[in-house]
VMD Tcl script that draws the C-alpha trace (Angstrom):
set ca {
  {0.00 0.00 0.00}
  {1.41 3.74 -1.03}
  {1.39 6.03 2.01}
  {-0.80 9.47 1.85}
  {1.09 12.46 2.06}
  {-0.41 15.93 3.72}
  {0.59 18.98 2.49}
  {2.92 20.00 5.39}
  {5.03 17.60 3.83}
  {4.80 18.31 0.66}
  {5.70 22.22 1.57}
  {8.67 21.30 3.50}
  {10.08 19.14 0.44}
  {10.61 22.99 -1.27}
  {12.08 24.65 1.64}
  {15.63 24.93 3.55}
  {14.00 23.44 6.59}
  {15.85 20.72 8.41}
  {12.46 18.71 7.54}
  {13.02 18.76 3.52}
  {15.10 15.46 3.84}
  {12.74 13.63 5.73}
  {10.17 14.77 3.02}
  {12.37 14.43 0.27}
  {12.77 10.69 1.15}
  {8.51 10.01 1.68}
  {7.97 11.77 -1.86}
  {10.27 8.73 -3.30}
  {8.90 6.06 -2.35}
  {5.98 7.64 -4.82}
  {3.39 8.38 -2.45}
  {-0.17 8.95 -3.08}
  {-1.82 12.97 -2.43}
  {-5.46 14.50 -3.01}
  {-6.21 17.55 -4.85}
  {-6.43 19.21 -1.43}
  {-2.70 18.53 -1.22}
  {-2.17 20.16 -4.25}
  {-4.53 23.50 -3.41}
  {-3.02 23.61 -0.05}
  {0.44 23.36 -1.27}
  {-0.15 26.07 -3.96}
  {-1.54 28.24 -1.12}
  {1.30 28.02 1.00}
  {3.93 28.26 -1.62}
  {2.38 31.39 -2.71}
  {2.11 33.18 0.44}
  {4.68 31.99 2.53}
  {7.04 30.39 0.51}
  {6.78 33.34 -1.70}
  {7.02 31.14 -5.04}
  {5.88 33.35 -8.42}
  {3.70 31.62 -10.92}
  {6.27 29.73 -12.84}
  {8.05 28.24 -9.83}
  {4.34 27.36 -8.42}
  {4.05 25.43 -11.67}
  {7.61 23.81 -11.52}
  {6.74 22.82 -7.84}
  {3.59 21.19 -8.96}
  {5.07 19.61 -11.50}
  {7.33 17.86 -9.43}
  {5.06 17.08 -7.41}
  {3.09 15.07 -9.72}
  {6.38 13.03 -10.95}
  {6.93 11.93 -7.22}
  {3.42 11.11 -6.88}
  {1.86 9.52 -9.37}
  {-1.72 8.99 -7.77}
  {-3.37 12.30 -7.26}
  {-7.22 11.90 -6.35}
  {-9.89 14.21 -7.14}
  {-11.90 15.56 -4.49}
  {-15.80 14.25 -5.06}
  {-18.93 14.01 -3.17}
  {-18.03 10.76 -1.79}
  {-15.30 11.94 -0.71}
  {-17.10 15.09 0.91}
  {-19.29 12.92 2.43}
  {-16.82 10.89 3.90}
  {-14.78 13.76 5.33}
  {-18.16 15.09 6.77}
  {-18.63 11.55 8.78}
  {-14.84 11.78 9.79}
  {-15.15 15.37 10.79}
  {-17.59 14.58 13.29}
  {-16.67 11.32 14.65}
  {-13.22 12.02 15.01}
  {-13.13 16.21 15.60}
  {-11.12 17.34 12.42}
  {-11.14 20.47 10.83}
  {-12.89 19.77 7.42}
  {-9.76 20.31 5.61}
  {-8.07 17.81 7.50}
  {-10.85 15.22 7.37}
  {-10.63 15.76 3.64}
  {-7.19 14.56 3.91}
  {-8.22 11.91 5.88}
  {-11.14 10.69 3.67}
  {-8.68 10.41 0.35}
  {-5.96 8.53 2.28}
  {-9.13 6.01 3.27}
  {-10.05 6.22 -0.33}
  {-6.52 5.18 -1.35}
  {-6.62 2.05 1.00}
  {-3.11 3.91 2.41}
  {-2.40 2.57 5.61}
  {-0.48 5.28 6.52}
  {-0.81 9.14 6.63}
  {2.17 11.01 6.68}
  {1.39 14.62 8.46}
  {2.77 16.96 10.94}
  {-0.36 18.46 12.10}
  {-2.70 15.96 12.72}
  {-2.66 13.59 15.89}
  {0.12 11.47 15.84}
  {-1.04 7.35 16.19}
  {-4.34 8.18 15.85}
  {-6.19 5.47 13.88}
  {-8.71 6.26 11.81}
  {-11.67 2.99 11.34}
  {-8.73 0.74 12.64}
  {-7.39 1.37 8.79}
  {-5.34 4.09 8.63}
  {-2.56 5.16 10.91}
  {-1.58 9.01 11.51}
  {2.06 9.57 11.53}
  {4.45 12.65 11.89}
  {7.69 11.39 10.18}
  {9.58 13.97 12.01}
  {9.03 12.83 15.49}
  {11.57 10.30 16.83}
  {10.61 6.94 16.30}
  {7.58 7.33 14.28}
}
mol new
graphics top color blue
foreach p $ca { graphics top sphere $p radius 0.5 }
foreach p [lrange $ca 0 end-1] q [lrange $ca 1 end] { graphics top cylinder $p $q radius 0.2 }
display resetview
């Protein structure tokens, strides 16, 4: 099974942070990312990473080499992040996350921000790669 990728990681793979190895090395093993990924990454690039248009689309570019499966964000998916929203307490942007990593039968999402070793339906395992021992 590919991992899932948030877009924390996928920010820190284009900065000078001490964190771009550890996110250089999850984007080869050719995870899988969402759509969401890709907005939120465009997002931050833009504002805080202070990319112009044509390094936005270089980035993104990249980004789709590394990571071959990108899915779409649909109703079912909506609906899904919805359920997970309220049964678990994420933010909808992180239970959209959540609901395309369960759509990718990933068995392992790869993010900074949400709770690390939470499980999600006994499936899907939260993980910060930058914490020791995760």
């Amino acid at each position: 099974m590919a991992a899932f990728l948030d877009s924390n990681i996928l920010i820190y793979a284009f900065t000078t942070d001490e964190r771009a190895t550890v996110s250089l090395d999850l984007l080869h093993a050719r995870p899988t990312i969402s759509v969401q990924g890709l907005n939120e990454f465009a997002n931050v690039a833009r504002r805080k990473l202070g990319m112009d248009w044509q390094e936005l689309r270089d980035a993104i570019s990249a980004l789709r080499v590394f990571c071959p499966t990108i899915l779409p964000i649909d109703l079912a998916v909506h609906d899904e992040a919805l359920r997970i929203a309220e049964r678990y307490g994420y933010a909808m942007f992180d239970a959209l996350v959540v609901a395309s990593a369960l759509q990718a039968n990933s068995d392992t999402l790869w993010s900074e921000d949400m709770q690390h070793g939470m499980v999600i339906d006994r499936r899907l395992r939260i993980a910060n790669p930058f914490r020791k021992g995760s």
